[in-house]
N, C-alpha and C positions, 0 to 999 in steps of 0.2 A: 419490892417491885421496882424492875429496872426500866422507866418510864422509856428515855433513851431508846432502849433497845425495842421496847414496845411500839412508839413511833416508825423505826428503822425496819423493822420486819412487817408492818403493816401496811408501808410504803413500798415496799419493795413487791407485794403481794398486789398491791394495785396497781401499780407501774407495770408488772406482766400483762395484768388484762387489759389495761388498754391496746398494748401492744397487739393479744389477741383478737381484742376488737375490733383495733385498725384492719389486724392482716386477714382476718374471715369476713371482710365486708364483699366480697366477691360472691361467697356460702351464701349469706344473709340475703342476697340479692335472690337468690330462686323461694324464698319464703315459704318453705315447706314448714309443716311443724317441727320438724325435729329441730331445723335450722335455726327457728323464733324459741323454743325452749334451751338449746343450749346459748342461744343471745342471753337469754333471761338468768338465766345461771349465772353468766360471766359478769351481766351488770350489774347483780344481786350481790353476789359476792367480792367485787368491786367496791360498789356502795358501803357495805360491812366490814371492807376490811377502814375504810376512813371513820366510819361507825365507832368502833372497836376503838382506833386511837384513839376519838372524841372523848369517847366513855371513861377510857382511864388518864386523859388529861384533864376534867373536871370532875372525877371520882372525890370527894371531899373536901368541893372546893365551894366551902360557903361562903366566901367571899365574892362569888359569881352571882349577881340577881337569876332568878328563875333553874337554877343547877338543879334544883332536886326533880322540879317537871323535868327537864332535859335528861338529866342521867335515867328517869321512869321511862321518857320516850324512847331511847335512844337506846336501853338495855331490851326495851320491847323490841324495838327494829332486829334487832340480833338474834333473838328467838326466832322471830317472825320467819327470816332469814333461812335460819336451820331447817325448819317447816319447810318451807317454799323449797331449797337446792335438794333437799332430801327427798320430795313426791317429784319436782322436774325432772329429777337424775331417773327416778322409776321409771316413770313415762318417756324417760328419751332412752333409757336402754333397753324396754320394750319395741318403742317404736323404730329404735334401729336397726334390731336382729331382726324384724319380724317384716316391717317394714307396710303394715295394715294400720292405717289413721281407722276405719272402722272398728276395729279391736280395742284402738285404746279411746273412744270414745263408748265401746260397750262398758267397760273396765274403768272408765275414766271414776265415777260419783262410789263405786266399792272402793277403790283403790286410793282415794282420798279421802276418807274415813278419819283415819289419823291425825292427818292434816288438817280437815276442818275441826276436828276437838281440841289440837294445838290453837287451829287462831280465835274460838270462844275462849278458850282455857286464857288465853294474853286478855282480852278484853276485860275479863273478869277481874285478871291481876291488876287492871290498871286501879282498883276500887280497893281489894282483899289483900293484895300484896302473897300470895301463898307459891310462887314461881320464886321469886327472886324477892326485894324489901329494897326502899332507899329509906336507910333510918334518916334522925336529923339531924346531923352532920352530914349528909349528901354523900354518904360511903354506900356499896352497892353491897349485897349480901344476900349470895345463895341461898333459897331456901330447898328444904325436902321434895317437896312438887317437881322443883326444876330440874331433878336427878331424873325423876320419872317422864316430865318432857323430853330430856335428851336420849332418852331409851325408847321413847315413841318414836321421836324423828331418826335414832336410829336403824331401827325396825323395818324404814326402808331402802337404807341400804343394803344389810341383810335379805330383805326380798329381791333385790334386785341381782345378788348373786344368785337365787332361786332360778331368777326370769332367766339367765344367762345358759344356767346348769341343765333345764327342759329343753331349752333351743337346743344346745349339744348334744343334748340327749336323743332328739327328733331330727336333728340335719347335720349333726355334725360342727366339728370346731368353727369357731369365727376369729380366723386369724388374725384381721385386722382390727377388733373391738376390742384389745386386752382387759377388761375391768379392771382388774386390780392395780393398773397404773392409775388409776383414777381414786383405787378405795385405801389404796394402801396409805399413800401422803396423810390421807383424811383422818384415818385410823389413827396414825402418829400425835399428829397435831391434835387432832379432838382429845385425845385419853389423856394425854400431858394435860393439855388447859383442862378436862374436867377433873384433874385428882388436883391441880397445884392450881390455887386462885392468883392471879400476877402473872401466872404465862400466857404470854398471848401470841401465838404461832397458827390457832384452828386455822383460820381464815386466809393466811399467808401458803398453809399447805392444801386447803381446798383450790390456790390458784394454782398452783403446782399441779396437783392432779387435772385440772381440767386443762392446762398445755399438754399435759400429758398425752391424756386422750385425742385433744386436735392435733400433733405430730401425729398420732397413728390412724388418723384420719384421713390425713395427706396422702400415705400409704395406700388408704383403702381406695381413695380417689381414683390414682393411678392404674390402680390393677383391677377392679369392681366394673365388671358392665354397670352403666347407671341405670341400664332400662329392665333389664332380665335378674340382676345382680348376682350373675355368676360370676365365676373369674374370667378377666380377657385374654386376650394373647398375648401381650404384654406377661401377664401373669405365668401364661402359659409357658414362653419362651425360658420366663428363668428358671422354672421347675423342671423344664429340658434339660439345661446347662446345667443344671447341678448334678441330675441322674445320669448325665453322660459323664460330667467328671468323677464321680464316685461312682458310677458302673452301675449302677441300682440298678436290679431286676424291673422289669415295669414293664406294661400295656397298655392299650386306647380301644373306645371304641369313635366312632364318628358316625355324628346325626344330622340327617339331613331332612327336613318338612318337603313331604309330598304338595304339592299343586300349593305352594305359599305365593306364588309371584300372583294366581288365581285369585286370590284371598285379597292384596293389595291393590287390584286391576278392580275388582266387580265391587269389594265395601269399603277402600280406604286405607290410605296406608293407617289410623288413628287402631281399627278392629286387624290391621298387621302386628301392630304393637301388641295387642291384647292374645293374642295368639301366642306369640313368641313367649313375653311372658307366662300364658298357662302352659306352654313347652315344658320354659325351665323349669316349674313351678312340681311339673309329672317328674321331672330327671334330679330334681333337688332330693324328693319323695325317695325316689329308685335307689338312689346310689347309698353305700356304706359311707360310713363316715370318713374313712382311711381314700375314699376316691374323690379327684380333683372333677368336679365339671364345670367347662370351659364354656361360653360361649364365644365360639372362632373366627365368624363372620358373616353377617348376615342372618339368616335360616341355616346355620351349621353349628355342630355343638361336639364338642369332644368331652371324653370321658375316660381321662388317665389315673391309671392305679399302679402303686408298686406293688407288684405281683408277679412272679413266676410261673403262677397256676393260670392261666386260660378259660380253665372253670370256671373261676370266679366273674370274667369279665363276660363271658356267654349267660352266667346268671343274672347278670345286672341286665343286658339283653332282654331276657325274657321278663326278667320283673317290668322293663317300662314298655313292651310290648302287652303284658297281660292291664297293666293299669292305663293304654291307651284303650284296648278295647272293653274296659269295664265301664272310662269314661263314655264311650260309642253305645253302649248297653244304657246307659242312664238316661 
């Protein structure tokens, strides 16, 4: 065990998040959920990764009053940890794609299942020791349990490519969410530290991934309507430029709301917003996965596709013309 370097990559892994934390205090400011869960991530796994040192700079150091409670607490915190970034990561790449607080508060007490058997399962250990052990020599030592803990708290990452996989399945790609710059680091770093006891990397490549994810956030920032979350025009304009400089075949169609300024004038511009939104929401519905819809400006919405065929975009037409008038039948 190369303590050295254990220090060095645990520091370096918290040194990123604060940065992230300093530089998303603007995000933080609108206090949405998703914003307060990826907080909680960052300062969790923050927390963990000076945990982590803690842990194996008085791992068998009975020379330290109170190390054996300390390394018990402080190998719990770490668990605890894995629990907690493993269900917040569910619930914030749920609540990203989908972007319905209702859903994941349906979903919320199923979907934490796991996670709450992880945090009895830790309470238990602090008495039974069947997760992990600090014998007496204050050395910390895996036990069989804690294989099966990690494949629970696993389990939601694995779900959460699920969450990812249905979303695309139902609307189509989510250019700016990549997961797997966020699963991939985690994957590396977790499997190393769980085959080789002395490496200690997890926590240093959980911060990894979750820079990850807020660079392509930044992205999303710039180009995401906030209120409809179609793409802007901004978006729109460089999907232009590219199909002009590579010649791409391509078409639009352009949508404009009947009597919207009516809508704004008689209930509010608050029930304008909720309009526009259930717009997007029919034209998100419509389109194939292969078409861009834009919202352009205002009550305007474009709907570009590489396509040659005509066909296709006169069917897209009629698809959110039959599902405006079914909503009107409702």
């Amino acid at each position: 065990m190369n303590l050295q370097a254990i220090i060095i990559t645990n520091c370096i892994g918290f040194t990123l998040l604060v940065i992230l934390l300093i530089s998303s205090h603007l995000v933080r400011q609108r206090q949405q959920l998703s914003d307060n869960l990826f907080t909680g991530m960052i300062v969790v796994t923050a927390s963990a990764c000076i945990m982590e040192m803690l842990t194996f700079v008085f791992d068998g150091r009975t020379d330290v009053p109170g190390v054996h409670v300390m390394n018990l607490f402080g190998n719990s915190f770490l668990y605890l940890a894995n629990a907690f970034d493993a269900f917040a990561w569910c619930l914030y790449a749920d609540l990203h794609l989908y972007h319905d607080e209702n859903r994941i508060r349906k979903k919320f007490f199923k979907m934490g299942v796991p996670a709450f058997v992880c945090i009895i399962a830790l309470v238990f250990n602090l008495k039974f020791q069947f997760l992990f052990t600090i014998d007496q020599e204050a050395f910390y030592h895996r036990e069989f349990w804690g294989y099966i803990y990690y494949t629970m708290t696993s389990g939601y990452l694995i779900y959460s490519i699920i969450i990812r996989h249905r979303y695309i399945k139902k609307y189509g790609s989510d250019k700016f969410f990549p997961i797997y710059m966020f699963l991939t680091p985690i994957l590396v770093g977790a499997t190393a530290q769980y085959l080789v006891y002395g490496l200690s990397i997890g926590w240093c490549c959980t911060a990894l991934g979750l820079v990850g994810i807020y660079m392509s956030l930044q992205n999303e920032l710039s180009y995401i309507d906030p209120l409809t979350k179609l793409y802007n025009r901004n978006y729109l304009d460089h999907v232009l430029h590219r199909i002009s400089r590579k010649q791409i075949p391509a078409g639009g169609l352009m949508i404009d709301l009947d009597y919207f300024k009516s809508i704004n004038d008689r209930f509010g511009h608050t029930v304008g917003d909720e309009a526009l939104v259930d717009a997007a929401r029919i034209i998100r519905l419509s389109v194939p996965a292969k078409a861009l819809p834009v919202r352009f400006a205002g009550d305007e919405f474009i709907i570009l596709m590489r396509t040659p065929d005509e066909s296709e975009l006169l069917q897209i037409q009629e698809t959110i013309r039959n599902a405006v008038l079914e909503i009107g039948r409702a």
